[in-house]
C-alpha positions in Angstrom: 59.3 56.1 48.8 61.5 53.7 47.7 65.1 55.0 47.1 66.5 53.8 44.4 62.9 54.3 42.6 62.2 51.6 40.1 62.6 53.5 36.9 66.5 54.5 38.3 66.9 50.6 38.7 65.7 50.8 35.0 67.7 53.3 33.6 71.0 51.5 35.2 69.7 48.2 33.9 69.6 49.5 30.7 72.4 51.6 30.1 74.3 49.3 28.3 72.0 48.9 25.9 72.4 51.0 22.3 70.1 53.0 20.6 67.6 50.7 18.5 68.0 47.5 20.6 64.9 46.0 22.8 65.5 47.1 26.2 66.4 44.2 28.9 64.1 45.8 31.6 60.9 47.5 30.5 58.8 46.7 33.7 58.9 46.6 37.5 58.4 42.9 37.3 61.0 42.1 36.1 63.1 44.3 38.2 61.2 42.4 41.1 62.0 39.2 39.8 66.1 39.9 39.4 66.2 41.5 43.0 64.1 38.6 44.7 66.3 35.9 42.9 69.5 37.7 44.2 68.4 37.8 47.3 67.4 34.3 47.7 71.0 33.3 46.3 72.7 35.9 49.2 70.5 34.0 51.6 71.8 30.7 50.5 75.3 31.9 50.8 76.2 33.3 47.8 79.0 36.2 48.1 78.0 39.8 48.6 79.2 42.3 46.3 78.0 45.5 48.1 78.5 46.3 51.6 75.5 45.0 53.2 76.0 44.8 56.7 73.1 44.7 58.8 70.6 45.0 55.5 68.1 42.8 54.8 69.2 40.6 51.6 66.4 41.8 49.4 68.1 45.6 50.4 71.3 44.2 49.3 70.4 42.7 46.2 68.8 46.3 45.2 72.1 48.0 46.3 74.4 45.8 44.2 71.7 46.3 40.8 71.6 49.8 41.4 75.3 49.7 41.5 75.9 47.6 38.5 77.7 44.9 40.5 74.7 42.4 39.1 73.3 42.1 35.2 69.8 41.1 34.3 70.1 38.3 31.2 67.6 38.2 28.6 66.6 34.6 27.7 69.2 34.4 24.7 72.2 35.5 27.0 71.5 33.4 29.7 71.4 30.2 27.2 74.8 31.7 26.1 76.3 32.2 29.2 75.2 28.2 29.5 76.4 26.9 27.1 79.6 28.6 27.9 79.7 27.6 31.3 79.2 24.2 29.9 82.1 23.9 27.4 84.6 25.4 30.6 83.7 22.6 32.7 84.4 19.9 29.7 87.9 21.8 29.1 88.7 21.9 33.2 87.7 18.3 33.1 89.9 17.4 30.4 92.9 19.3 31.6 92.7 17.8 35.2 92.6 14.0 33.7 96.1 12.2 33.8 97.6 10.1 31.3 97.3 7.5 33.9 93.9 7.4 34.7 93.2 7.5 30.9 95.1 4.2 30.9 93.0 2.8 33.5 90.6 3.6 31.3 91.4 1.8 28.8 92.4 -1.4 30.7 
């Protein structure tokens, strides 16, 4: 038996969602897919958010959705959170530029 069972992964998934909206989880797959993708990151060093000493990082990655340390993004977040991203990097990159190398620039 698998503890947490899939439909508790789910229900935790989902909790944020309100009454009326689509779900962001309706199937095992994709609960699959999100733990097997966070797993793969923890393996190539991303930071663990759970205490996950001496787990496997599949185990892990189950522990920190079933904890809420994690989100699943629909399609339409995740371009969001992009394009976000995106314009944060173009700011930092501006910000970090000196008057003099915008001279040099222009030489």
């Amino acid at each position: 038996m698998l503890h947490p069972s899939y439909a508790d992964l789910i229900k935790v998934v989902n909790s944020g969602v309100e009454e009326g909206e689509d779900p962001v989880v309706s199937s095992r797959y994709s609960i699959v897919m999100a733990t097997s993708k966070r797993a793969r990151q923890i393996i190539a060093g991303d930071e663990v958010l759970v205490d996950g000493r001496g787990k496997k990082p599949l185990s892990v990655a189950v522990e920190e959705l079933n904890q809420g340390k994690i989100q699943i993004l629909t399609d339409e977040s995740a371009e969001e959170t992009e394009e976000i991203s995106e314009e944060e990097a173009v700011a930092e990159v501006s910000d970090t530029e000196s008057p003099e190398a915008e001279e040099a620039v222009e030489e």
